[in-house]
PDB file with one MODEL, atoms N, CA, C and O in Angstrom:
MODEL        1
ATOM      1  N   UNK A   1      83.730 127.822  79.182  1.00  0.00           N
ATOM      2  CA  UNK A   1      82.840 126.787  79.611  1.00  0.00           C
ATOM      3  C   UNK A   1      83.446 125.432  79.274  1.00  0.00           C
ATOM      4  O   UNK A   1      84.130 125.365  78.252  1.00  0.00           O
ATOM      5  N   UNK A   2      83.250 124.210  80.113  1.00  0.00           N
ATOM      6  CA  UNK A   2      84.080 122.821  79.893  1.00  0.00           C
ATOM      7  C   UNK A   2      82.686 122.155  79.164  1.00  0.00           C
ATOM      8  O   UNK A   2      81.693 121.868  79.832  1.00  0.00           O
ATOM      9  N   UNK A   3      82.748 122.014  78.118  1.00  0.00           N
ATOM     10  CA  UNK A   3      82.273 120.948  77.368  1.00  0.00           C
ATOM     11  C   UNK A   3      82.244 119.589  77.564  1.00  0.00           C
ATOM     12  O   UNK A   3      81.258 118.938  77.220  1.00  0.00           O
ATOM     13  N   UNK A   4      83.304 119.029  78.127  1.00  0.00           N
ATOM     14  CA  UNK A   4      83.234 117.777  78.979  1.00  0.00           C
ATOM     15  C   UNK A   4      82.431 117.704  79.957  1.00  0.00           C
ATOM     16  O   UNK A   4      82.463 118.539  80.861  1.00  0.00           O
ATOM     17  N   UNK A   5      81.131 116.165  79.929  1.00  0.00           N
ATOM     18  CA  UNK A   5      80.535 115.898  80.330  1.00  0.00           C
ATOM     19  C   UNK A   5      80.699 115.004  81.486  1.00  0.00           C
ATOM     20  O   UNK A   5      81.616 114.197  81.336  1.00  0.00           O
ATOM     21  N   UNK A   6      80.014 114.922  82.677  1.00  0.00           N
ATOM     22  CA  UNK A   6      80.815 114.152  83.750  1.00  0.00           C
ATOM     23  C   UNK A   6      80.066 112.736  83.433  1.00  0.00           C
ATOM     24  O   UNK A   6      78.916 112.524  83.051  1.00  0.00           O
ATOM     25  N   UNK A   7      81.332 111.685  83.786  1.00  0.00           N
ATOM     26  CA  UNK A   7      80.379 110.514  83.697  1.00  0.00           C
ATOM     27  C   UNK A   7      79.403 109.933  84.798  1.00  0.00           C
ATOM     28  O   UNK A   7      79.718 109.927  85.988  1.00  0.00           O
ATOM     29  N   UNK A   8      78.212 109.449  84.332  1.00  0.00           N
ATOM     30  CA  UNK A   8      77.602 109.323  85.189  1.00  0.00           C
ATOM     31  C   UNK A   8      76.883 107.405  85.335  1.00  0.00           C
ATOM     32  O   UNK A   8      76.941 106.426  84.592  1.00  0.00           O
ATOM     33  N   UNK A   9      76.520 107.564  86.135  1.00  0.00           N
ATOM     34  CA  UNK A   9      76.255 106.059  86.680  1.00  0.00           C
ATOM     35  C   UNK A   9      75.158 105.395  86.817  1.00  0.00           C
ATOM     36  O   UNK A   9      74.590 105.533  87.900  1.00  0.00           O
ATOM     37  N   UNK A  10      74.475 104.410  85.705  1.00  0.00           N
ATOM     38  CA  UNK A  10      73.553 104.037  85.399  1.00  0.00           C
ATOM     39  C   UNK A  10      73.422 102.830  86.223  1.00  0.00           C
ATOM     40  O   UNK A  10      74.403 102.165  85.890  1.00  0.00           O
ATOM     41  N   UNK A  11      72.615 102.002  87.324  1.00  0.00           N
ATOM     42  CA  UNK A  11      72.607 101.102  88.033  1.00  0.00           C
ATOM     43  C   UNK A  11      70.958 100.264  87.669  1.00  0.00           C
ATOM     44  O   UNK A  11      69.921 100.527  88.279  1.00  0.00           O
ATOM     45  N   UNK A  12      71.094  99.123  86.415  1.00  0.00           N
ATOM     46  CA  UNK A  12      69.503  98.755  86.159  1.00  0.00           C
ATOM     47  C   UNK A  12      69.491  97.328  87.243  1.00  0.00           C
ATOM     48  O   UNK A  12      70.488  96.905  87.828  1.00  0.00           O
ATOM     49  N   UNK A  13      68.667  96.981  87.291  1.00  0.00           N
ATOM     50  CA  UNK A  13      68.097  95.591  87.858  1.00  0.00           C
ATOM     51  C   UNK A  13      68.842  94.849  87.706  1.00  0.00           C
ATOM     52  O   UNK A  13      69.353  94.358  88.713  1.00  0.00           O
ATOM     53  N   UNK A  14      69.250  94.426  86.458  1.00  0.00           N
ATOM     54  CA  UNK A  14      70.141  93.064  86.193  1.00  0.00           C
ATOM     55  C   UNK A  14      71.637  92.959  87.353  1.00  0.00           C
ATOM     56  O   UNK A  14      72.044  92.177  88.211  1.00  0.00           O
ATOM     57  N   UNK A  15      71.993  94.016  86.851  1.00  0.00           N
ATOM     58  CA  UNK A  15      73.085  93.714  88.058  1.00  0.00           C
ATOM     59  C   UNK A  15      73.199  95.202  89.453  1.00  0.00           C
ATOM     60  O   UNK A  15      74.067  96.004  89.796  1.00  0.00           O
ATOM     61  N   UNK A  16      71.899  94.915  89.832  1.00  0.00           N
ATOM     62  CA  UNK A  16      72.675  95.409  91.196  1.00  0.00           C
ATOM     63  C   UNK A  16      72.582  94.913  92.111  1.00  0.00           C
ATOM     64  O   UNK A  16      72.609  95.560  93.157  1.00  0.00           O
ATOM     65  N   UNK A  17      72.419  93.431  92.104  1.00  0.00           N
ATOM     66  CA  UNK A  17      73.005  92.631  93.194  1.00  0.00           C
ATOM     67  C   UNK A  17      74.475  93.024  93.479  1.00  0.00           C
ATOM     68  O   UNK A  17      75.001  93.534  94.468  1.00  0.00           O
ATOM     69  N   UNK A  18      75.101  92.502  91.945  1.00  0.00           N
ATOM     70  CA  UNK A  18      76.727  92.669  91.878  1.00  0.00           C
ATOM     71  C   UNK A  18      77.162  94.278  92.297  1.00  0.00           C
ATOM     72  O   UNK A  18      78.079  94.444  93.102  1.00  0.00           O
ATOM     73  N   UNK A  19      76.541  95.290  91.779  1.00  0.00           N
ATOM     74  CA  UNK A  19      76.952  96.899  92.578  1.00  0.00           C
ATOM     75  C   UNK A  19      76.674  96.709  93.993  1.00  0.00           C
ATOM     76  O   UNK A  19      77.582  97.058  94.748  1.00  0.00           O
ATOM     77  N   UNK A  20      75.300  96.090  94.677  1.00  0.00           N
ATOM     78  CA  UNK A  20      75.759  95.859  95.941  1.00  0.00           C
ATOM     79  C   UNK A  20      76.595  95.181  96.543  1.00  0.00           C
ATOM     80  O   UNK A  20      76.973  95.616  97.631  1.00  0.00           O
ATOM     81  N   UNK A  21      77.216  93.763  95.986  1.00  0.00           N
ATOM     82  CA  UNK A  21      77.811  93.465  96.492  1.00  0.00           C
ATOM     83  C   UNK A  21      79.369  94.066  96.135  1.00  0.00           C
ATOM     84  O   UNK A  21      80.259  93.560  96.819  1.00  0.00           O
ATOM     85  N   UNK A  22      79.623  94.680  95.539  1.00  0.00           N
ATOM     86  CA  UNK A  22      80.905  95.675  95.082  1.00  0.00           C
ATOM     87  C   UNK A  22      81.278  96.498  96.545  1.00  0.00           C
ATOM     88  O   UNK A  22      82.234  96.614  97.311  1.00  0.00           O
ATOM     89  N   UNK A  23      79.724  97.039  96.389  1.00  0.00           N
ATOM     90  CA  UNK A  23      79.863  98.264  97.477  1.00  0.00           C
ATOM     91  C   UNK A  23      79.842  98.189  98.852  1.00  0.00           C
ATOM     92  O   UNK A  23      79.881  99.205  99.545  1.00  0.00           O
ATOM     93  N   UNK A  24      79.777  96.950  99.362  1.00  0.00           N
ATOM     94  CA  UNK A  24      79.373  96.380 100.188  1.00  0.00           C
ATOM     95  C   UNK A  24      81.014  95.538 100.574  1.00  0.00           C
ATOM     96  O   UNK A  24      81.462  95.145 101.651  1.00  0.00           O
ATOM     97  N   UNK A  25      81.418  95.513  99.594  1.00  0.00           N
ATOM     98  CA  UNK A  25      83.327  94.622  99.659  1.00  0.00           C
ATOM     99  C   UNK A  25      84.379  96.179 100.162  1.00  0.00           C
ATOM    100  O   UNK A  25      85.181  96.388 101.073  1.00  0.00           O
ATOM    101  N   UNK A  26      83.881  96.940  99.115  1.00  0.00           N
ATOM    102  CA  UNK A  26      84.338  98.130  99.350  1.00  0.00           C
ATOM    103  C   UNK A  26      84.425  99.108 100.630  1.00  0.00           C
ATOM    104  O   UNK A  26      85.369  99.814 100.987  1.00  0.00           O
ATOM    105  N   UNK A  27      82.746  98.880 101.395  1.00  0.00           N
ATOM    106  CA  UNK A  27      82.353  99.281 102.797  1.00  0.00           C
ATOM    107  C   UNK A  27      83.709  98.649 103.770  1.00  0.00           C
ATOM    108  O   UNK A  27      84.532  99.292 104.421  1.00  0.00           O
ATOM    109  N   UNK A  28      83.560  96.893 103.554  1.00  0.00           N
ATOM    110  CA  UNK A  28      83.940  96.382 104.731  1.00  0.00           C
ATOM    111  C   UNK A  28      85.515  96.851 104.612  1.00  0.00           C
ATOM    112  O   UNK A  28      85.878  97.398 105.653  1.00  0.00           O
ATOM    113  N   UNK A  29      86.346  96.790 103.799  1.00  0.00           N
ATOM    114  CA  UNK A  29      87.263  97.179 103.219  1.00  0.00           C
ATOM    115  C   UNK A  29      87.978  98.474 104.261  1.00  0.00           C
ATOM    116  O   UNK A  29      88.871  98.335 105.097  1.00  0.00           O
ATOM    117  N   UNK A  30      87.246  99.725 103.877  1.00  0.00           N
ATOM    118  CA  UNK A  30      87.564 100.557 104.279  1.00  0.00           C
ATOM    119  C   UNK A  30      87.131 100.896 105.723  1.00  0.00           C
ATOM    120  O   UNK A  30      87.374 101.995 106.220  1.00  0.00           O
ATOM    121  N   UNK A  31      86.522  99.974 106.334  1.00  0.00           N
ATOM    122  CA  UNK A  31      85.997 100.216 107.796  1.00  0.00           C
ATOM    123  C   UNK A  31      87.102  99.153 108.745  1.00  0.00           C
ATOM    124  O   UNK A  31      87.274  99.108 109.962  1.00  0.00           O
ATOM    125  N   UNK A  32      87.620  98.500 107.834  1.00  0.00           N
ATOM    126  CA  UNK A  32      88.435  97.131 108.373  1.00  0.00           C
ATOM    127  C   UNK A  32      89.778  98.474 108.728  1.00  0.00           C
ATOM    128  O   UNK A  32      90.076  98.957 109.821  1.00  0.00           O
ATOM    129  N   UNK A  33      90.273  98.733 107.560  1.00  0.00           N
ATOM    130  CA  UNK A  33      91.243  99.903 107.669  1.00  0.00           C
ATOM    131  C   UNK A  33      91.059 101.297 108.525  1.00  0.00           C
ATOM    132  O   UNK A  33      92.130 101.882 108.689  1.00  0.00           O
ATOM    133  N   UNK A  34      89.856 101.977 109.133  1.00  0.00           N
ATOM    134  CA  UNK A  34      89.646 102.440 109.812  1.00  0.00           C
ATOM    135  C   UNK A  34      89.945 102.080 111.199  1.00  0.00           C
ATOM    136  O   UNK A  34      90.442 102.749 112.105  1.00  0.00           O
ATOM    137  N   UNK A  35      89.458 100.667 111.153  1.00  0.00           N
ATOM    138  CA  UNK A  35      89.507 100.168 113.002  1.00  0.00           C
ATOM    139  C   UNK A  35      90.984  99.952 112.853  1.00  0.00           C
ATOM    140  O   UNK A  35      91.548 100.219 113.914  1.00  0.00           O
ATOM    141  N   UNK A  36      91.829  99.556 111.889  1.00  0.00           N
ATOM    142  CA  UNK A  36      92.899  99.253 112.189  1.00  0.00           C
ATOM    143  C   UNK A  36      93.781 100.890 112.440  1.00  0.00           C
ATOM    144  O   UNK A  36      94.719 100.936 113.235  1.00  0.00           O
ATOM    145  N   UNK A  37      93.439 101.852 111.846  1.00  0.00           N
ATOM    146  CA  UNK A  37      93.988 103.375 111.849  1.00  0.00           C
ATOM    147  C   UNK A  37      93.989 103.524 113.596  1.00  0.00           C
ATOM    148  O   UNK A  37      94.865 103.980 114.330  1.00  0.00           O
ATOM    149  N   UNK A  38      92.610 102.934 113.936  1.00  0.00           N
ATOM    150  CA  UNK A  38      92.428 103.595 115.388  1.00  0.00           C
ATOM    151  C   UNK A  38      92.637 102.745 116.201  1.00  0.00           C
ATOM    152  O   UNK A  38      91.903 102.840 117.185  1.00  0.00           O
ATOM    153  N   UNK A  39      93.590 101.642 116.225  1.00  0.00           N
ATOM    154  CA  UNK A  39      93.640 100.198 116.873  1.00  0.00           C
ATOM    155  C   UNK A  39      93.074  99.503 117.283  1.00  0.00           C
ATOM    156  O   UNK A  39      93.575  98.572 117.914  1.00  0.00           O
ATOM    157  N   UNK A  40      91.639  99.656 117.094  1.00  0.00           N
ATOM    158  CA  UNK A  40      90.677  98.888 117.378  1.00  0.00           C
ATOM    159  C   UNK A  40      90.188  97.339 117.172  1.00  0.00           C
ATOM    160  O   UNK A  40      89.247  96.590 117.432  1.00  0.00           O
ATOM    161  N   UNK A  41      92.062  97.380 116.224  1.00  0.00           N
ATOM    162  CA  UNK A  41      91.960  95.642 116.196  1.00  0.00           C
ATOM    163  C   UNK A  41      93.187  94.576 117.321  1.00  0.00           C
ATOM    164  O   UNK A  41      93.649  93.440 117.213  1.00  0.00           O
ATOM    165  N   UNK A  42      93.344  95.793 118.442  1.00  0.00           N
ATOM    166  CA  UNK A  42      94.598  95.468 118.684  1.00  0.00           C
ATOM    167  C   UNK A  42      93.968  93.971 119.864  1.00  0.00           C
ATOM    168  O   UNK A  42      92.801  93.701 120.149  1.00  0.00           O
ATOM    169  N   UNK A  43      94.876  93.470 120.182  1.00  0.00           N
ATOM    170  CA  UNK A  43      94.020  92.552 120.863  1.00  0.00           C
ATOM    171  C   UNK A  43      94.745  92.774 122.732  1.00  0.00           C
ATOM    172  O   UNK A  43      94.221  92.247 123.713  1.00  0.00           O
ATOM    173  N   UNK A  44      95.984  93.647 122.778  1.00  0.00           N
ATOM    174  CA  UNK A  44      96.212  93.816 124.096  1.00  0.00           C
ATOM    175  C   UNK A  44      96.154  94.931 124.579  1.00  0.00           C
ATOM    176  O   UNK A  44      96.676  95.922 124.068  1.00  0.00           O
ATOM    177  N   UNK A  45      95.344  94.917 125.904  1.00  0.00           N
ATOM    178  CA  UNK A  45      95.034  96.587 126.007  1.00  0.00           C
ATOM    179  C   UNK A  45      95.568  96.856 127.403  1.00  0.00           C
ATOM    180  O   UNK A  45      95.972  95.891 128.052  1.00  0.00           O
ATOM    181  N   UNK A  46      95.616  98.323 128.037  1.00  0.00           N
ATOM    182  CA  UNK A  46      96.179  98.355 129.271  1.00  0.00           C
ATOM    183  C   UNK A  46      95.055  98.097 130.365  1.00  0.00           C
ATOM    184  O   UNK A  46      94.617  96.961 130.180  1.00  0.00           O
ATOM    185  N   UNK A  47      94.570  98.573 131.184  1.00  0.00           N
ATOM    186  CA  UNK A  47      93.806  98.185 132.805  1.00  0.00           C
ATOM    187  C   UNK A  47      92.412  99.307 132.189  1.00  0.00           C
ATOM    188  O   UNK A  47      91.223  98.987 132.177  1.00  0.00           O
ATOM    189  N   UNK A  48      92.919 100.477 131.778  1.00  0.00           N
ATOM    190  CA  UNK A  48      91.798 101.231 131.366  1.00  0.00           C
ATOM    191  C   UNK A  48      91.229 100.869 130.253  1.00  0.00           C
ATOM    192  O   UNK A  48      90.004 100.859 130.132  1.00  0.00           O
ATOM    193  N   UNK A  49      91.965 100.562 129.403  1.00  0.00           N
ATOM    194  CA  UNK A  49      91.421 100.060 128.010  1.00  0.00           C
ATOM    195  C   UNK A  49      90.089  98.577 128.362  1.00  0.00           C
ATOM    196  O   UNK A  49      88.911  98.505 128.012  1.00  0.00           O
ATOM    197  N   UNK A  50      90.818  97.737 129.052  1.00  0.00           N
ATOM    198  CA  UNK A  50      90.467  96.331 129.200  1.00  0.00           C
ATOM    199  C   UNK A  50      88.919  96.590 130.260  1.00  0.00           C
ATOM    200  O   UNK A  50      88.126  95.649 130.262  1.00  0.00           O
ATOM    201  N   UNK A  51      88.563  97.847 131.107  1.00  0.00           N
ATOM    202  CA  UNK A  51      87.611  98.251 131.886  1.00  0.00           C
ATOM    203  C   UNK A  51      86.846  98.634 130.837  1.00  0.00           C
ATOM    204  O   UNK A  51      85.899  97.892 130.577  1.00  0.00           O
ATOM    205  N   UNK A  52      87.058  99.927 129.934  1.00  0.00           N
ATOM    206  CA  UNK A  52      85.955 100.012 128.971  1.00  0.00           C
ATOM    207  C   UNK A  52      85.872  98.954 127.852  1.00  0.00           C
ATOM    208  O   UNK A  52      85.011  99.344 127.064  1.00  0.00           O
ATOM    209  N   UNK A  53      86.367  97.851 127.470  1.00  0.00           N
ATOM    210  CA  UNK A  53      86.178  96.893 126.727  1.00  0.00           C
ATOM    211  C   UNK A  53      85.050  96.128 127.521  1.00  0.00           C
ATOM    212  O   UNK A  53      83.959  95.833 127.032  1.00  0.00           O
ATOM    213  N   UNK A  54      85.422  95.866 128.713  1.00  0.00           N
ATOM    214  CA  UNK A  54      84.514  94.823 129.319  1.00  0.00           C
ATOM    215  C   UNK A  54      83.275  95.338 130.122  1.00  0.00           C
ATOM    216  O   UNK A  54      82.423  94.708 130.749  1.00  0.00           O
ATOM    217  N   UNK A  55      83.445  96.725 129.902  1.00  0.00           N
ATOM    218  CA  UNK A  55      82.471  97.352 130.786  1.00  0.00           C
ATOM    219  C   UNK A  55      82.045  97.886 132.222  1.00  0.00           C
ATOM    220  O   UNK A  55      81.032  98.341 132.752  1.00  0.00           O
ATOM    221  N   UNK A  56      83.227  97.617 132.535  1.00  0.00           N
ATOM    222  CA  UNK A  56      83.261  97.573 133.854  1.00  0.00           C
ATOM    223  C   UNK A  56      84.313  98.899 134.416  1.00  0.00           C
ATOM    224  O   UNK A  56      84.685  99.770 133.630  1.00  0.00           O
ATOM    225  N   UNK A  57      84.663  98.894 135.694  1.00  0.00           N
ATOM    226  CA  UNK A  57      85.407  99.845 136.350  1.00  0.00           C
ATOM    227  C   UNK A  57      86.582  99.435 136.587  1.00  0.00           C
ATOM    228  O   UNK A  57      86.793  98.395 137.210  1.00  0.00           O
ATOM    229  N   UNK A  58      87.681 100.339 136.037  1.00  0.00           N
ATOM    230  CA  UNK A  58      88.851  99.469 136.967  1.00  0.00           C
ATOM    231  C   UNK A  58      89.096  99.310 138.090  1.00  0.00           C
ATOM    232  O   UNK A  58      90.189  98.792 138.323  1.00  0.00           O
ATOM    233  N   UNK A  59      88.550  99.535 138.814  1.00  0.00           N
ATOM    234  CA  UNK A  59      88.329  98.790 140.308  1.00  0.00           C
ATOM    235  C   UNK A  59      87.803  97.500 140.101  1.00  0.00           C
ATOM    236  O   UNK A  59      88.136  96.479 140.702  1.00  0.00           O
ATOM    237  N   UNK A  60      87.030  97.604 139.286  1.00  0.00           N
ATOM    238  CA  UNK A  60      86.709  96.042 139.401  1.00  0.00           C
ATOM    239  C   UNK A  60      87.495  95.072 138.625  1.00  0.00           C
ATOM    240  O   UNK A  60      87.564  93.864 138.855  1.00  0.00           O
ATOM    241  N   UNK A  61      88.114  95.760 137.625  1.00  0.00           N
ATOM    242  CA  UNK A  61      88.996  94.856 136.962  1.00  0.00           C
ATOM    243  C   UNK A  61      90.535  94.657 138.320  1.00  0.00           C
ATOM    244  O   UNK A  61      90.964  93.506 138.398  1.00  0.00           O
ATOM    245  N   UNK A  62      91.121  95.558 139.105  1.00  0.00           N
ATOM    246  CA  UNK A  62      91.824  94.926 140.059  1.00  0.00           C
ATOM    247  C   UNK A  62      90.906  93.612 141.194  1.00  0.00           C
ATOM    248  O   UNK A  62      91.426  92.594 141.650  1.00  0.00           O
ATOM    249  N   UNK A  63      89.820  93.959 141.350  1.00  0.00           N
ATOM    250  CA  UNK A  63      89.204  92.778 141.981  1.00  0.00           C
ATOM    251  C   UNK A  63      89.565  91.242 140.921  1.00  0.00           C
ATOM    252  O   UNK A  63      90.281  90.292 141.240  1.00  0.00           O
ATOM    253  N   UNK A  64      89.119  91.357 140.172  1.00  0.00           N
ATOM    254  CA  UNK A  64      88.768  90.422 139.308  1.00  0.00           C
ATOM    255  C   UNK A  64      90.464  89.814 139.136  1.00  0.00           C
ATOM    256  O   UNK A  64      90.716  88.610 139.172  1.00  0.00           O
ATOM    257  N   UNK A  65      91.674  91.040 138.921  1.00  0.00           N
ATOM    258  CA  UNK A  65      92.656  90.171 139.137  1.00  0.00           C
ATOM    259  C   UNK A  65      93.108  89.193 140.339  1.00  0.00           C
ATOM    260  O   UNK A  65      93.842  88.208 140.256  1.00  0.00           O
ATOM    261  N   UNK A  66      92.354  89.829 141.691  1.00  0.00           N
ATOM    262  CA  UNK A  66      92.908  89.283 142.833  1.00  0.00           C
ATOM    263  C   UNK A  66      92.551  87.997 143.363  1.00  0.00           C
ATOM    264  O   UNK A  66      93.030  87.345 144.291  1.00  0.00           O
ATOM    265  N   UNK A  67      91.140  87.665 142.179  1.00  0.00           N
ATOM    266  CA  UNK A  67      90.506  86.312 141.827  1.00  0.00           C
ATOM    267  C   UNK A  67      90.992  85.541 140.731  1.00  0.00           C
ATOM    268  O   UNK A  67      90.476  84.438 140.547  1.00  0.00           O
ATOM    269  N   UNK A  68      91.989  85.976 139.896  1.00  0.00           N
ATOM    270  CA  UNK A  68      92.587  85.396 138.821  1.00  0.00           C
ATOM    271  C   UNK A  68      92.345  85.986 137.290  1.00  0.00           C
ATOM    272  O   UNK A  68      92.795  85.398 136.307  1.00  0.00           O
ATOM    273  N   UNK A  69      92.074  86.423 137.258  1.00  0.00           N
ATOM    274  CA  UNK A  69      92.124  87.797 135.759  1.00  0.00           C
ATOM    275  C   UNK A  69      93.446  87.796 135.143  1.00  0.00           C
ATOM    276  O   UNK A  69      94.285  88.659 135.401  1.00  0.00           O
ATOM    277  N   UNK A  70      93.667  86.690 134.209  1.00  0.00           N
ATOM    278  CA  UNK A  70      94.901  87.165 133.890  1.00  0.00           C
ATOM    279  C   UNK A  70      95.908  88.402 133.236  1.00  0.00           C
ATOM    280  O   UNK A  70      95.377  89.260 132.531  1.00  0.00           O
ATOM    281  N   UNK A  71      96.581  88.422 133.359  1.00  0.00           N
ATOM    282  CA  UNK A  71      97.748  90.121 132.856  1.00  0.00           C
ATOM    283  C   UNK A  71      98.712  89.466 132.998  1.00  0.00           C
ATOM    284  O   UNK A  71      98.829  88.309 133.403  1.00  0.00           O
ATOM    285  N   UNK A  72      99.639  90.380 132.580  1.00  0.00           N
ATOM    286  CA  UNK A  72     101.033  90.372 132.265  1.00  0.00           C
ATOM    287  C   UNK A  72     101.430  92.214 132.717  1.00  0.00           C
ATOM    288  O   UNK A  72     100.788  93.259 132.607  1.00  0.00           O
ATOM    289  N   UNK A  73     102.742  91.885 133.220  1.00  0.00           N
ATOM    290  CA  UNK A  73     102.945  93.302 133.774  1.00  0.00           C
ATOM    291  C   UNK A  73     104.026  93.514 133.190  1.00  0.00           C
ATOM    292  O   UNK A  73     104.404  92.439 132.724  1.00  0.00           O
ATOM    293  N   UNK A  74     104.833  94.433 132.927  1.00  0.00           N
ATOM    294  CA  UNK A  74     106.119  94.964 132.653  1.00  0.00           C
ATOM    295  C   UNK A  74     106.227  96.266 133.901  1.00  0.00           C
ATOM    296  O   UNK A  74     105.317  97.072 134.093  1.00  0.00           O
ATOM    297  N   UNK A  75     107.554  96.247 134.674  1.00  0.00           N
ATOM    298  CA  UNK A  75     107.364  97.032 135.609  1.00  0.00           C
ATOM    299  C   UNK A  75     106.221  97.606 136.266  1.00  0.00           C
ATOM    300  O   UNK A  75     106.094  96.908 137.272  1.00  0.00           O
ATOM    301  N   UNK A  76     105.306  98.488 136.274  1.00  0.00           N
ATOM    302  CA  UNK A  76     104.255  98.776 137.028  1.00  0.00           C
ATOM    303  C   UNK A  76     102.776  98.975 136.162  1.00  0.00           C
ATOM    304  O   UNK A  76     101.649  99.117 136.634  1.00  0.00           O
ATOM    305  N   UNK A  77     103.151  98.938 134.892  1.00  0.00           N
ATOM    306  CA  UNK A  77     102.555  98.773 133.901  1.00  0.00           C
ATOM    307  C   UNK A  77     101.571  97.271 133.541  1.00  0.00           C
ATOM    308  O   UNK A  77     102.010  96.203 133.114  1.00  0.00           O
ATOM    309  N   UNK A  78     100.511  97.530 133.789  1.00  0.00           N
ATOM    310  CA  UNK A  78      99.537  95.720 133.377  1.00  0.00           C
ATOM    311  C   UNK A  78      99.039  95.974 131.804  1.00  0.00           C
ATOM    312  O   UNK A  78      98.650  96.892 131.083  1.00  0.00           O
ATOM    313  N   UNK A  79      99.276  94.734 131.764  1.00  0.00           N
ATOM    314  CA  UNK A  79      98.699  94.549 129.813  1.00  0.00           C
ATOM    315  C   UNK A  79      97.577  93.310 130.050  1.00  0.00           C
ATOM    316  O   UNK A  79      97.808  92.474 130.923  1.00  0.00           O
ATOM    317  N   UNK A  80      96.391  93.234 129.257  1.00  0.00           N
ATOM    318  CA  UNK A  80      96.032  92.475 129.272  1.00  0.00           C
ATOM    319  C   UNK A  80      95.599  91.279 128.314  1.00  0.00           C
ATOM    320  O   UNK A  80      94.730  91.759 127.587  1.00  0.00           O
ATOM    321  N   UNK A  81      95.760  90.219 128.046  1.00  0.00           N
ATOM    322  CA  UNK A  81      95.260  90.024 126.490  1.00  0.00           C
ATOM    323  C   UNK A  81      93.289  89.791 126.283  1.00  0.00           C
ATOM    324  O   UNK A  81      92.773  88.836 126.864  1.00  0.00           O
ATOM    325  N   UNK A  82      92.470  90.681 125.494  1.00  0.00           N
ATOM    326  CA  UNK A  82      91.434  90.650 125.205  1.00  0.00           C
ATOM    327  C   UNK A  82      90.698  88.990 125.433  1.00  0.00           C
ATOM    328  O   UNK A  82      90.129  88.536 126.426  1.00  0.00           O
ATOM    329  N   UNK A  83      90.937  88.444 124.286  1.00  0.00           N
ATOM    330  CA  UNK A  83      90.738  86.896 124.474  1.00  0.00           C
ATOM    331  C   UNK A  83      90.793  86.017 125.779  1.00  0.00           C
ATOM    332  O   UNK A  83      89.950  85.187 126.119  1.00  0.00           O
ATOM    333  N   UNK A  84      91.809  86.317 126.365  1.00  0.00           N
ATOM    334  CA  UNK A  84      92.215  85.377 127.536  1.00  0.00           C
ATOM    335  C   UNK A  84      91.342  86.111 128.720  1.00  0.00           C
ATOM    336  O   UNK A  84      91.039  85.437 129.705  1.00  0.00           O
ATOM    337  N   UNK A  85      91.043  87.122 128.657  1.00  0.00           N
ATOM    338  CA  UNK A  85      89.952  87.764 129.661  1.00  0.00           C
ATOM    339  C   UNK A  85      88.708  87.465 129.358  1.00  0.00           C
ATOM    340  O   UNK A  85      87.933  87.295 130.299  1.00  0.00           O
ATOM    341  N   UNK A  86      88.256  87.340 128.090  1.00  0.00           N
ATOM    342  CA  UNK A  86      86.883  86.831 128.031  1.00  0.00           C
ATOM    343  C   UNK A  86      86.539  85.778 128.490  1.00  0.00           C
ATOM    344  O   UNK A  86      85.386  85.508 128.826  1.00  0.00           O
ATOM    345  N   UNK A  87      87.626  84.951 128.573  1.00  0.00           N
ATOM    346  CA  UNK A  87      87.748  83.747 128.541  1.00  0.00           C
ATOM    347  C   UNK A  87      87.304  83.407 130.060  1.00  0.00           C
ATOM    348  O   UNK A  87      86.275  82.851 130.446  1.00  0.00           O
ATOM    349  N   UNK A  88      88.225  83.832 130.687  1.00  0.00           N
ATOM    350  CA  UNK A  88      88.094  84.288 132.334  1.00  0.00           C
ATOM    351  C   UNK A  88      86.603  84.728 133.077  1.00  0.00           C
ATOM    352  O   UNK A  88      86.155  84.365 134.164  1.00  0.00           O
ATOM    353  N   UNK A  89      86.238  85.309 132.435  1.00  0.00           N
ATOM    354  CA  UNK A  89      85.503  85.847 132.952  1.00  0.00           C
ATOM    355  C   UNK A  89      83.720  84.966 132.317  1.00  0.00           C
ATOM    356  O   UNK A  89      82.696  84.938 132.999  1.00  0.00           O
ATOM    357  N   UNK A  90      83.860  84.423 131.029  1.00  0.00           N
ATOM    358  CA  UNK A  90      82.719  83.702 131.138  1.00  0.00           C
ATOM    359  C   UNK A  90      82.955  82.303 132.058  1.00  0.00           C
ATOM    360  O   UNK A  90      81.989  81.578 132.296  1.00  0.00           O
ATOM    361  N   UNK A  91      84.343  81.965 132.571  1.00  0.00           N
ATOM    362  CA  UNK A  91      84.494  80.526 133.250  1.00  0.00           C
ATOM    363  C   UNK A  91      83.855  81.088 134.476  1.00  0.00           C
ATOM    364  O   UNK A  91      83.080  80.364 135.100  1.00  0.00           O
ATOM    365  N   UNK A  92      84.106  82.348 134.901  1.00  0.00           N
ATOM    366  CA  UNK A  92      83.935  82.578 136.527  1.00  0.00           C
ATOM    367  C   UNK A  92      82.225  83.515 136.308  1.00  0.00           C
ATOM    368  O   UNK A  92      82.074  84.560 136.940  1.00  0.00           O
ATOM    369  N   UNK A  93      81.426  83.151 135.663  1.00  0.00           N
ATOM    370  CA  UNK A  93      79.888  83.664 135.056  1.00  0.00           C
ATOM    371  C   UNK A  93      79.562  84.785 135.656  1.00  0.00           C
ATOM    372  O   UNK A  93      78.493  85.044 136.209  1.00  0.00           O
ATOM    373  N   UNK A  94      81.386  86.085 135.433  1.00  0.00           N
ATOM    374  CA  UNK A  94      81.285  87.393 135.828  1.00  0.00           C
ATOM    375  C   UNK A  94      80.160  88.159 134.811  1.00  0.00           C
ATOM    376  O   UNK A  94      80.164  87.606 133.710  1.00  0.00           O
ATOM    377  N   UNK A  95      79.294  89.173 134.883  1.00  0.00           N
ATOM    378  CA  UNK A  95      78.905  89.984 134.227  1.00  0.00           C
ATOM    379  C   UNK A  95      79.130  91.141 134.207  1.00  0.00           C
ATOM    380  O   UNK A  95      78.577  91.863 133.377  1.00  0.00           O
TER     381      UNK A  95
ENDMDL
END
């Protein structure tokens, strides 16, 4: 039998502002590192990516280029940058 007792964790009034806010540094912390695991902080995405970002279909995101949507292409390949499409698209009061 282990005689060693586990330690355990007493949380009174006085400070659990500070345990929340610990745990709460700690949350954002590891969720920041999550989105970054799954690139979810990336800011350039391809034609499919940039359709479910904005919600829309990529059909409509080729419309929207043929009105000025900006991209960048490398051979047949379109990239788009996140920012500069939002951007676009609240000037032209797409929804």
């Amino acid at each position: 039998m282990n005689d060693v007792e586990s330690p355990s964790l007493q949380v009174t009034l006085a400070n659990e502002a500070s345990f929340r806010s610990y745990l709460y540094s700690i949350f954002i912390e590891e969720l920041q590192k999550a989105r970054e695991d799954l690139g979810a902080n990336r800011k350039i995405l391809n034609q499919m990516e940039i359709s479910e970002h904005l919600g829309v279909s990529p059909t409509s995101i080729r419309e929207y280029e043929k009105l000025g949507l900006p991209f960048s292409q490398i051979s047949k390949r379109k990239f788009y940058d996140i920012s500069e499409c939002e951007k676009w698209i609240k000037q032209q009061h797409i929804d």
